[in-house]
C-alpha positions in Angstrom: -35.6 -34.3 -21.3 -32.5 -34.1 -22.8 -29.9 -36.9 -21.8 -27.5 -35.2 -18.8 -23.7 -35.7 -20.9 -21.6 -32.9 -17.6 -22.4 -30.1 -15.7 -21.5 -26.6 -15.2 -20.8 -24.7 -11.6 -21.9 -21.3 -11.0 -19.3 -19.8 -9.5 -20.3 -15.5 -9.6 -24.3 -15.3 -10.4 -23.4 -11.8 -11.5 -26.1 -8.8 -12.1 -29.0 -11.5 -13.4 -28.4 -14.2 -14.9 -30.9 -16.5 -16.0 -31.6 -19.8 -18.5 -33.2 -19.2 -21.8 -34.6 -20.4 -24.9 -36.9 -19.2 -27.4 -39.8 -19.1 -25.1 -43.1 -20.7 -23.6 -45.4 -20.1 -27.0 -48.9 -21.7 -27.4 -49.9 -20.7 -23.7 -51.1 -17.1 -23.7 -54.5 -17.7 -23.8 -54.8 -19.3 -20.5 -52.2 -16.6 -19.7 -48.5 -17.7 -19.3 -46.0 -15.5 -21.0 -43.7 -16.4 -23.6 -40.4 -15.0 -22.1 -37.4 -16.6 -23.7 -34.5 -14.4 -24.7 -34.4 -10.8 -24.5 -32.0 -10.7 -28.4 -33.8 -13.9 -30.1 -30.9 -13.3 -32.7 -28.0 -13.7 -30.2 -29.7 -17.0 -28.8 -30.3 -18.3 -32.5 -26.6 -17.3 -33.7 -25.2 -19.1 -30.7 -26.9 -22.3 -30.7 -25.9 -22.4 -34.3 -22.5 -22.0 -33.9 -22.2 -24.9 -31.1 -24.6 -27.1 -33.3 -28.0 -26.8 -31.3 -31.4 -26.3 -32.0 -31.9 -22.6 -32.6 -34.4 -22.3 -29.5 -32.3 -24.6 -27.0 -31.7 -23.3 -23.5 -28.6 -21.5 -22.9 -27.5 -18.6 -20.4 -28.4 -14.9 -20.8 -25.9 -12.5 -18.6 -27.1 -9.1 -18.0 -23.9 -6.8 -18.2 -21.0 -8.7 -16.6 -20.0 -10.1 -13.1 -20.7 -13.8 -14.4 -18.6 -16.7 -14.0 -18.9 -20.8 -14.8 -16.9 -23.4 -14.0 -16.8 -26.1 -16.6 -16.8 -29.9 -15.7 -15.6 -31.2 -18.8 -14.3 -29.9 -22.2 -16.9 -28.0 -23.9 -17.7 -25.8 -27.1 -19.3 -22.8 -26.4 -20.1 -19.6 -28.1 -20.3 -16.0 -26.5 -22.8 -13.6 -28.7 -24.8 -10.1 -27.9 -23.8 -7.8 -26.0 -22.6 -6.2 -22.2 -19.3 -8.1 -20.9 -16.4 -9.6 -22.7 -15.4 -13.0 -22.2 -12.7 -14.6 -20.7 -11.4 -17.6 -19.9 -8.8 -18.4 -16.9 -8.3 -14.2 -17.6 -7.3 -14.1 -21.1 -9.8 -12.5 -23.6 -12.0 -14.9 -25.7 -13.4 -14.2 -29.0 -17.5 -14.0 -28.9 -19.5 -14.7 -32.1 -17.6 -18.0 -33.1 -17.3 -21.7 -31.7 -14.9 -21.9 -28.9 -13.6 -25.6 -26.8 -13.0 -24.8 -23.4 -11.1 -26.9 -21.3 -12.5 -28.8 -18.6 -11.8 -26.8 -15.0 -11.7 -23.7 -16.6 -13.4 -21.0 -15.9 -15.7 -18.8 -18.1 -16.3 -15.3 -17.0 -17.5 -12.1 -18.2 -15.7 -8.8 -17.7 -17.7 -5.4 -18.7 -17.5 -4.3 -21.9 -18.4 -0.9 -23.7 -21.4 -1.4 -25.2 -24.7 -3.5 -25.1 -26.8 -4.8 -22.0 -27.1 -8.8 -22.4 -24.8 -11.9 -24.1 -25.9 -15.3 -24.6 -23.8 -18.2 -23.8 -24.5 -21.4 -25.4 -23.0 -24.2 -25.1 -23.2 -27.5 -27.2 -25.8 -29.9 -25.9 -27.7 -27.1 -24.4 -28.4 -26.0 -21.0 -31.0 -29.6 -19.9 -32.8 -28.4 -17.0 -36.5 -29.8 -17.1 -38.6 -28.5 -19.6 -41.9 -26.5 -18.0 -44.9 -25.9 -20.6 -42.9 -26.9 -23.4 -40.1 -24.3 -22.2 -37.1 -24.8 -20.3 -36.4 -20.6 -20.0 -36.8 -18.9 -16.6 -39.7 -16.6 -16.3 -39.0 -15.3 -12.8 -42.1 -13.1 -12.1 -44.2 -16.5 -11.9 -41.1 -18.8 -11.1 -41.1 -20.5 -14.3 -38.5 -23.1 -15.6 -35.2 -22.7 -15.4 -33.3 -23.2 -11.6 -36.5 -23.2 -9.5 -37.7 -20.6 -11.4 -35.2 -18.3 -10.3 -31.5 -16.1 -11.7 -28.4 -18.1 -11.1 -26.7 -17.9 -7.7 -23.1 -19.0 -6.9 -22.6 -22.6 -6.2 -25.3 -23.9 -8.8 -25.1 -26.8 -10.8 -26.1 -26.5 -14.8 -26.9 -30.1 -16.4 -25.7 -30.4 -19.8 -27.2 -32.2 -22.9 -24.6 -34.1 -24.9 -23.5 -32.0 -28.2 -24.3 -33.0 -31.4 -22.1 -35.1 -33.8 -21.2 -32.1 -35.7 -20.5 -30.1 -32.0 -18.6 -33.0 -30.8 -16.1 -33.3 -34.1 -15.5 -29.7 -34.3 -14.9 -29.6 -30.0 -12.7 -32.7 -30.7 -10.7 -30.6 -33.5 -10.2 -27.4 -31.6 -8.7 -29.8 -28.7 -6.0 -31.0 -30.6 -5.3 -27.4 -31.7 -5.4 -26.1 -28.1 -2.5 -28.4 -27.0 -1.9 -27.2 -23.3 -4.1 -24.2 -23.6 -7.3 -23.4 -22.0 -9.1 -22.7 -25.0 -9.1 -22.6 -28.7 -11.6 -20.7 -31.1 -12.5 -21.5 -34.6 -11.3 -19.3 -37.2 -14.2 -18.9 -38.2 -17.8 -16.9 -36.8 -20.6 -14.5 -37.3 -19.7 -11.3 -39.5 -20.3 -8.1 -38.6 -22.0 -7.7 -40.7 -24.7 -10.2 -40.6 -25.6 -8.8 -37.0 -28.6 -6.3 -36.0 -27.8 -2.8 -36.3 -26.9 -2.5 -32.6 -26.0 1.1 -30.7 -25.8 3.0 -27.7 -28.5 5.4 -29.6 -30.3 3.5 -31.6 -33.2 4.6 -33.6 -36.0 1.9 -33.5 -37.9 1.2 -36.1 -42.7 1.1 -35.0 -45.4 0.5 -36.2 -48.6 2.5 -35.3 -50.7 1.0 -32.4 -54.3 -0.1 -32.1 -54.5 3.4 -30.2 -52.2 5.4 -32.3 -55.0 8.1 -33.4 -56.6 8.8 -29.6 -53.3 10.3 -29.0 -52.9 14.7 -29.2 -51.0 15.7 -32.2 -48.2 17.3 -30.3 -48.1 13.8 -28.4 -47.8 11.8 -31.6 -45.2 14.2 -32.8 -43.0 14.1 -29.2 -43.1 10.2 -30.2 -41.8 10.6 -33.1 -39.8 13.3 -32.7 -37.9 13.0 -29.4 -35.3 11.3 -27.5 -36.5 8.6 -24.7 -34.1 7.5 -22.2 -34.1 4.1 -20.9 -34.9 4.0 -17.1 -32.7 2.5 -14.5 -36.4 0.9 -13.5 -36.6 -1.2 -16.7 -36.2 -5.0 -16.6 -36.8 -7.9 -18.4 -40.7 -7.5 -18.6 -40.7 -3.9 -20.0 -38.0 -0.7 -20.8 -39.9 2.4 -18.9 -38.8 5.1 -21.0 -37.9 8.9 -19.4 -38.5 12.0 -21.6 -41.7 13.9 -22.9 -45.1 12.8 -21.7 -48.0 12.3 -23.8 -51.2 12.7 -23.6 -54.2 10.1 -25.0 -58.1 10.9 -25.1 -60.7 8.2 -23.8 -58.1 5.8 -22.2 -60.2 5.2 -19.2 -62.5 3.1 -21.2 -59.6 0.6 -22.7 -60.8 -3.4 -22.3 -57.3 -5.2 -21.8 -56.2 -6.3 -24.9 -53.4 -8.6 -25.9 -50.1 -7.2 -25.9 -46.7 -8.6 -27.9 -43.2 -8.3 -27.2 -42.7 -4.5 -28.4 -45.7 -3.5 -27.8 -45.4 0.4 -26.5 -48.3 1.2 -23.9 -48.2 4.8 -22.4 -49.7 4.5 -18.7 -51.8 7.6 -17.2 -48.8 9.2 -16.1 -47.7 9.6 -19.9 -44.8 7.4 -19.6 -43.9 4.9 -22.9 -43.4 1.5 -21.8 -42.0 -0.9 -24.1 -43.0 -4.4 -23.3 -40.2 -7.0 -23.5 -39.6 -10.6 -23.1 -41.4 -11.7 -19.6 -44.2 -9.5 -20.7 -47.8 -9.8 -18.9 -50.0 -11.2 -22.2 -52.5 -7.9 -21.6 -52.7 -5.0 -21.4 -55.2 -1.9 -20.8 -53.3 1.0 -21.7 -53.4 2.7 -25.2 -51.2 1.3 -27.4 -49.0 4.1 -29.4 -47.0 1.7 -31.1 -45.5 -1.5 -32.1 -41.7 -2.4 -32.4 -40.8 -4.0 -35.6 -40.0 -7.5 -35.2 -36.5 -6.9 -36.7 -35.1 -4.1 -34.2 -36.5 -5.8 -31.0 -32.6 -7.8 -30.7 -31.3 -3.9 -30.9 -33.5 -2.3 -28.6 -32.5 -5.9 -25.9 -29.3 -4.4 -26.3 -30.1 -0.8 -25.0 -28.2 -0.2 -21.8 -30.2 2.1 -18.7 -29.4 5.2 -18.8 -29.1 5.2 -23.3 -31.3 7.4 -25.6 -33.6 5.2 -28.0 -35.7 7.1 -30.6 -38.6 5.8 -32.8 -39.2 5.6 -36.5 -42.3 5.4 -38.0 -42.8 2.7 -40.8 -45.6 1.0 -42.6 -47.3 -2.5 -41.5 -46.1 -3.7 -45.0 -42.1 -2.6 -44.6 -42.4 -4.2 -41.4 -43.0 -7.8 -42.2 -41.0 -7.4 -45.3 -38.1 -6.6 -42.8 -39.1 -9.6 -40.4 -38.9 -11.8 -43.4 -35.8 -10.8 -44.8 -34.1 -11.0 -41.6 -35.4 -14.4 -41.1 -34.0 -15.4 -44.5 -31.1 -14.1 -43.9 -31.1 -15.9 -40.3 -31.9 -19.1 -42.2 -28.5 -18.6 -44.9 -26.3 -17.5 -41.4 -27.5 -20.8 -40.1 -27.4 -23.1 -43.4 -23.5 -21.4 -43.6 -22.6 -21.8 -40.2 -23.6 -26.0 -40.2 -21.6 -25.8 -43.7 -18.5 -24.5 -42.2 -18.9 -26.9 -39.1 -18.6 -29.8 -41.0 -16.1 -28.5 -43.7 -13.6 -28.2 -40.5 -14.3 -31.8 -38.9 -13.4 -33.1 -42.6 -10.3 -31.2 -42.6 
């Protein structure tokens, strides 16, 4: 447990809001989920801009409506997508380090694109740890706050930041004289982020099941627009458009299933399977989301168009790996700049 340095006061839950890290891993055999964070790369950028551990706890907002209440100065950082920050009602900049004054408070206005943010803050959201976890899996009431979204009037514990978090806060004070806040001049490119968009086209893999689906199903899949159903959530996008149509699915033995794993139920229906996940499945398995697009398709809004692209098991993991060594440079040159500006 981390050791308790302020709190944080709920003060609008908005839409659902819950605490995440990178997820309850190493229990799926014995059937607990992973859950954690919907955009991984959003929780990684954000702890790495306020000096955590990329897989500490921190908030994930679903579209806006949220609000926090800070009990003493803070540096936060706002990434991903769905509302736009403010603080005390004027605009804050997301994908850089930010000090916030203590009594102000946070809040998250809507904004025109994307579907979830992640707000970390330094020191890390220290609610107990459950299975090695401390992210909220509400189906089974898992970690977090009672295993449970945020509702006005809660109380966040906070760890206490890091030394290189607590010199750049300390920094950004004494450049906020009487204001609220003060940002860093410094953040995340553009361009280092996923390629995030209303309409994205996702990049799959072929499922276990690919071939026991009808030709003119597997070319639908390929082929067409799905829209995102008001009826998704955290464990799975149900996508609306052309049905399709599998042979032998009756005799499926549950199998295990991964985050972007794209089941199509009797009724011919694509599910995509998401964070809070179930960790089987029995339905055929058309495809598999490439590691690397699963932060863009977190950001797909209800109501958006996703299509699929169909690449080889061999492109995929060479995408997964360079984005994780491009992650690891975005990282290495965010924790350069951090100290570069506490030597200043």
């Amino acid at each position: 447990m981390s050791r308790i340095e302020s709190s944080a006061y709920v003060e609008k839950p908005g839409l659902f809001t819950t605490v995440q890290d990178g997820g309850r891993s190493g229990h799926q055999r014995i059937g607990v989920p992973v859950g954690g964070a919907m955009d991984g790369f959003a929780l990684r950028a954000a702890n790495a801009l306020v000096g955590n551990d990329p897989h500490a706890a921190a908030l994930e907002l679903t579209l806006a409506g949220f609000a926090l209440r800070l009990a003493a100065d803070a540096l936060v950082a706002v990434t991903g997508g769905g509302s736009a920050p403010t603080v005390d009602g004027c605009p804050l900049p997301a994908w850089r380090a930010v000090f916030v004054r203590r009594g102000a408070v946070l809040a998250f206005a809507p904004a025109a694109s994307g579907c979830r943010a992640c707000l970390a803050i330094a020191g890390g959201i220290a609610v107990p740890a459950v299975l090695g976890s401390r992210g909220t899996h509400v189906p089974s009431r898992l970690g977090g706050l009672d295993g449970r979204p945020l509702r006005a009037g809660d109380a966040l514990p906070l760890g206490a930041p890091g030394p290189a978090a607590a010199a750049l806060l300390a920094k950004l004070r004494g450049q906020a004289g009487d204001a609220p806040w003060a940002a860093a001049s410094w953040g995340v490119s553009p361009y280092a982020l996923p390629a995030y968009g209303e309409h994205p086209v996702v990049r799959v893999t072929p499922g276990p099941e690919y071939e026991r689906f009808t030709p003119d199903s597997l070319r639908l899949f390929r082929e067409s627009a799905f829209i995102v159903s008001p009826r998704s959530d955290r464990m799975g996008y149900r996508l609306d458009g052309p049905r399709l149509e599998s042979a032998g699915a009756g005799s499926l033995l549950s199998e295990p299933v991964a985050a972007g794993t794209i089941q199509v139920p009797p009724d011919g229906a694509p599910v995509v399977l998401m964070a809070d996940r179930q960790t089987t499945g029995g339905y055929p398995r058309i495809a598999q989301v490439s590691a690397a697009d699963l932060p863009v398709l977190a950001q797909v809004r209800p109501g958006s168009q996703v299509r699929f692209a169909l690449i080889g098991y061999g492109d995929s993991q060479q995408l997964m790996l360079a984005g994780r060594l491009e992650e690891m440079r975005l990282r290495a040159g965010i924790g350069m700049r951090m100290r570069e500006e506490t030597h200043r």
